[in-house]
N, C-alpha and C positions, 0 to 999 in steps of 0.2 A: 392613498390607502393601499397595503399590500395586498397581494390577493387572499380570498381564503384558503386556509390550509385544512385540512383531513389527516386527522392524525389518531392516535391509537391510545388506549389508556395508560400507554406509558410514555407517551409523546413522541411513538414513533409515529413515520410515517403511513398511511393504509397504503394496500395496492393501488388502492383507486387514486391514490396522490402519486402514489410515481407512475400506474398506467398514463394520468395527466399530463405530467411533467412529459413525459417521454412524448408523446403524442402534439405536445406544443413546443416541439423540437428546442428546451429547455438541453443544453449540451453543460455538462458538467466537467470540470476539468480537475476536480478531484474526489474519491471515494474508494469504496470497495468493493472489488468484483466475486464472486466465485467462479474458484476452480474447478474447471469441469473435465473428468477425462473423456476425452474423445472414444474410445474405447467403447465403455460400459455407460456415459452420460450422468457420470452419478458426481458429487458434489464434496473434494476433498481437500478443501479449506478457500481460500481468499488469498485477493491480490488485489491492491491499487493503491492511489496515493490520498496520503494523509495530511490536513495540514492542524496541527497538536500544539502552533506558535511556538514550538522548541529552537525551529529555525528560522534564519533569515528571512522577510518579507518577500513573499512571490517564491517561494523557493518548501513544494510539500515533501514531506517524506514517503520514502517508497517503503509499502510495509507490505510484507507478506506471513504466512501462516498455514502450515500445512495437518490434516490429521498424521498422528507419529507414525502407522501402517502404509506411509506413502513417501516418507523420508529416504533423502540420498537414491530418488529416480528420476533424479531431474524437472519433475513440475515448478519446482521453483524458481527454478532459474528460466526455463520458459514461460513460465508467466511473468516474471518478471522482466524478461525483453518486451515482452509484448506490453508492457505497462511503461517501460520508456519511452517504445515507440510511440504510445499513446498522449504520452507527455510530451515528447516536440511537437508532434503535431498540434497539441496544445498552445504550443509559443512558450515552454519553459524550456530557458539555457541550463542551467543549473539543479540539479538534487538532492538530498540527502538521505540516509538510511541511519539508523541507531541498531545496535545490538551486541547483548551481552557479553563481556568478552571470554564466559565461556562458550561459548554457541558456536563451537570452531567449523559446525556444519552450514548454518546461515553468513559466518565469515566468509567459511569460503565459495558462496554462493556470489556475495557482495563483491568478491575479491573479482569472480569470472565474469562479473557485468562491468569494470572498468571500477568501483568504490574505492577510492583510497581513502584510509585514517586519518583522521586529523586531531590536532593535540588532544581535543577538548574531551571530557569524560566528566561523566556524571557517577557518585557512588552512593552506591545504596545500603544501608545495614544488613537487607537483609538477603535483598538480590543480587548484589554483588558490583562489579564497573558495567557500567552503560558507556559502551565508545561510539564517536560521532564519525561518520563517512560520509562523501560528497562523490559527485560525479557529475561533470561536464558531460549535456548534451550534446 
């Protein structure tokens, strides 16, 4: 039988299910973190890996998100090294990243963590091309 879970009225988790988890050294190998500046300690979007079944088996995607007042200073691509690193030490070879292919800003984020494009693209009416990137840990 699984264990009980603690969860919220919208079937999220409570703190007290993740204080839990954390504390019965329950290690996750995929999720989302927030970004925190160093700086001021304040909380300017998320970073970590996803798995959405879009890709390969064993293989999450790296998804990040930043508020637009903090764009093009570099958090994203530092937290996103730090979410690779977090990934091998995980034991995953392999990555993947999705993004718009106008988001020439999160491109070229994907671009300076090693991401190359690969054929595959997803179109949307309304959002436009979804292109698929990989990177070798």
């Amino acid at each position: 039988m699984p264990p009980h879970r603690h969860i919220d009225a919208d079937g999220r988790p409570t703190v007290t299910e993740l204080e839990a988890s954390i504390r019965h050294d329950q290690v996750w190998s995929t999720g989302l973190l927030a970004v925190e500046r160093k700086s001021d300690r304040d909380v300017i979007g998320y970073c970590g890996l996803v798995d959405t079944g879009r890709g390969a088996e064993g293989e999450p995607e790296l998804a990040f998100e930043l508020l637009r007042q903090h764009w093009r200073l570099g958090y994203a691509t530092e937290a996103s090294w730090a979410v690779l690193d977090w990934a091998r030490s995980c034991g995953y070879e392999r990555l993947w990243a999705t993004v718009w292919d106008w988001n020439s800003a999160s491109r070229q984020v994907l671009a300076k963590l090693g991401f190359a494009e690969i054929d595959r693209r997803d179109v949307d009416p309304v959002h436009g091309v979804t292109l698929f990137t990989t990177r070798q840990l």
